[in-house]
C-alpha positions in Angstrom: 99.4 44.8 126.3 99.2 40.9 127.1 97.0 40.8 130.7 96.6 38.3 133.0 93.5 37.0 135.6 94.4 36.0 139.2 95.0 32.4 137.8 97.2 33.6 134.6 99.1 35.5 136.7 100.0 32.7 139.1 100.6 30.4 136.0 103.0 32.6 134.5 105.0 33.1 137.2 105.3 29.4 138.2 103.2 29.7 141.2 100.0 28.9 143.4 96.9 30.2 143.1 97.0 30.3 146.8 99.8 32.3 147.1 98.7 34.8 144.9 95.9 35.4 146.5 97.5 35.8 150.1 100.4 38.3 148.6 97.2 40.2 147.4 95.7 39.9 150.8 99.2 41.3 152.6 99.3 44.3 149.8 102.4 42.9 148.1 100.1 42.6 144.5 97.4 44.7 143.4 95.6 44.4 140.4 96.1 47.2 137.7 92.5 47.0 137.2 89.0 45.3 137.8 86.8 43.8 135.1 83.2 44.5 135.3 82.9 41.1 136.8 84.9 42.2 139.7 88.0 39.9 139.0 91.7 42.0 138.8 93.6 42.6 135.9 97.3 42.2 135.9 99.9 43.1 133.5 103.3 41.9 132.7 105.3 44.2 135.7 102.7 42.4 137.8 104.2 38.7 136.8 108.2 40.5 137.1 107.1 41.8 140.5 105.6 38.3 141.5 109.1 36.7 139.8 110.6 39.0 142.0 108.9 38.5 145.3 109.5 34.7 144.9 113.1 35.1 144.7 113.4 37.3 147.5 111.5 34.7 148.9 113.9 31.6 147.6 116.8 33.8 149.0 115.7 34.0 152.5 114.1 37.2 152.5 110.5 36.8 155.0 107.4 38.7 153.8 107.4 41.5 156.0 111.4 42.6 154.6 109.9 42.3 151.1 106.7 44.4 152.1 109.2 47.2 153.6 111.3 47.5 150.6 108.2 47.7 148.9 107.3 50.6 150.6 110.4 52.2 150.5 110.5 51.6 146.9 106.9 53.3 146.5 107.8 56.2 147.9 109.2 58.5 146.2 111.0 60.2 150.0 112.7 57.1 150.5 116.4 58.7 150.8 119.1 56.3 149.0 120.8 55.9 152.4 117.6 54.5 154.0 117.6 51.2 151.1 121.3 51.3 151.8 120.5 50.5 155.5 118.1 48.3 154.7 120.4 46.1 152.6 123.5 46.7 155.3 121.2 45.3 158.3 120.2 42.2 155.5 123.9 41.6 155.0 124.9 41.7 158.6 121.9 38.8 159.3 123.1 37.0 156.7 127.1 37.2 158.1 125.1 35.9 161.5 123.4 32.7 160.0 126.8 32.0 157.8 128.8 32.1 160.7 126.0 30.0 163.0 126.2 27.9 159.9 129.9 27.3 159.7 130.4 26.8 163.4 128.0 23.8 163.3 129.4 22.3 160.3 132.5 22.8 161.7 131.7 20.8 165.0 130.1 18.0 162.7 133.1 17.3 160.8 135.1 17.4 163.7 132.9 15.0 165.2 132.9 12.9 162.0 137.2 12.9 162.2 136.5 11.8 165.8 134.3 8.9 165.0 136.2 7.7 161.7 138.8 5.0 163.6 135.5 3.7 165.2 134.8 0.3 165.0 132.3 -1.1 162.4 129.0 -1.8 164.7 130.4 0.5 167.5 128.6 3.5 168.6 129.9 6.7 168.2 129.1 9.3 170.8 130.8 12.2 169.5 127.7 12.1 166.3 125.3 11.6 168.6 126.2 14.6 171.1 126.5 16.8 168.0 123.4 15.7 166.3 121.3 16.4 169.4 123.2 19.8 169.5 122.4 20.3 166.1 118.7 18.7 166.6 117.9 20.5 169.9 119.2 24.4 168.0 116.7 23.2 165.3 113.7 21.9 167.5 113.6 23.2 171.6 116.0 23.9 173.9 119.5 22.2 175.1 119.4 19.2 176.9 115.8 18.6 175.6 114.9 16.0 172.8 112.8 17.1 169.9 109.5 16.2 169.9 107.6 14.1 167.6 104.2 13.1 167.1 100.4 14.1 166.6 100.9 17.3 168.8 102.9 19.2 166.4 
């Protein structure tokens, strides 16, 4: 059976060293083992389960989801409705953002249609309103410019 240090690990799977080390820190890895130089041993389902963590990652998914299906996944009570829940509440946030999502695209290309007869040179204000809606739902509150500079 092919093992893997801390580095390997994070080598095989396309990943910092860094972040292997903090998913260890947050429980989300353990090594199978320790050599008697105190360093862990991982295995190949350690480097699918680090594959895995950074897709759910990729895919939206925040640490603290992944940790809970984790859990659920461990133990062996976990009812099959309870990861069916889990993965209903995930769909219904990700219905949420798509439809947030399309609602601002929408009032950008309206603004673009709006804008397009504009002269060459000529400001248009449609844009500008929706980029500071867009900018402002991104950065602070309405009405309020995003702030830039050494304080962030």
């Amino acid at each position: 059976m092919k093992t893997y240090t801390t580095s390997g690990l994070a080598k095989e799977a396309g990943v910092g060293i860094h972040t292997v080390r903090y998913y260890i820190r947050r429980g989300l890895l353990n090594p199978t083992s320790q050599r008697p130089s105190g360093y862990g041993v991982f295995t190949e389902q350690d480097v699918q389960r680090l594959r895995l963590i950074v897709d759910a990652k990729s895919r939206g998914q925040t640490l603290g989801a992944i940790e809970k299906m984790q859990r659920m996944l461990r133990d062996s009570s976990t009812a099959c409705r309870q990861i069916v829940e889990f993965y209903r509440d995930k769909v219904e946030e990700l219905d949420r953002r798509i439809q947030e999502l399309t609602e601002t695209r929408d009032r950008l290309v309206r603004g673009i249609e709006k804008c397009g007869a504009a002269a060459e040179g000529q400001r248009c204000e449609e844009l500008v309103v929706q980029m500071n809606i867009v900018n402002n739902g991104a950065h602070g509150a309405a009405g309020t410019p995003p702030t830039h500079g050494a304080s962030e």
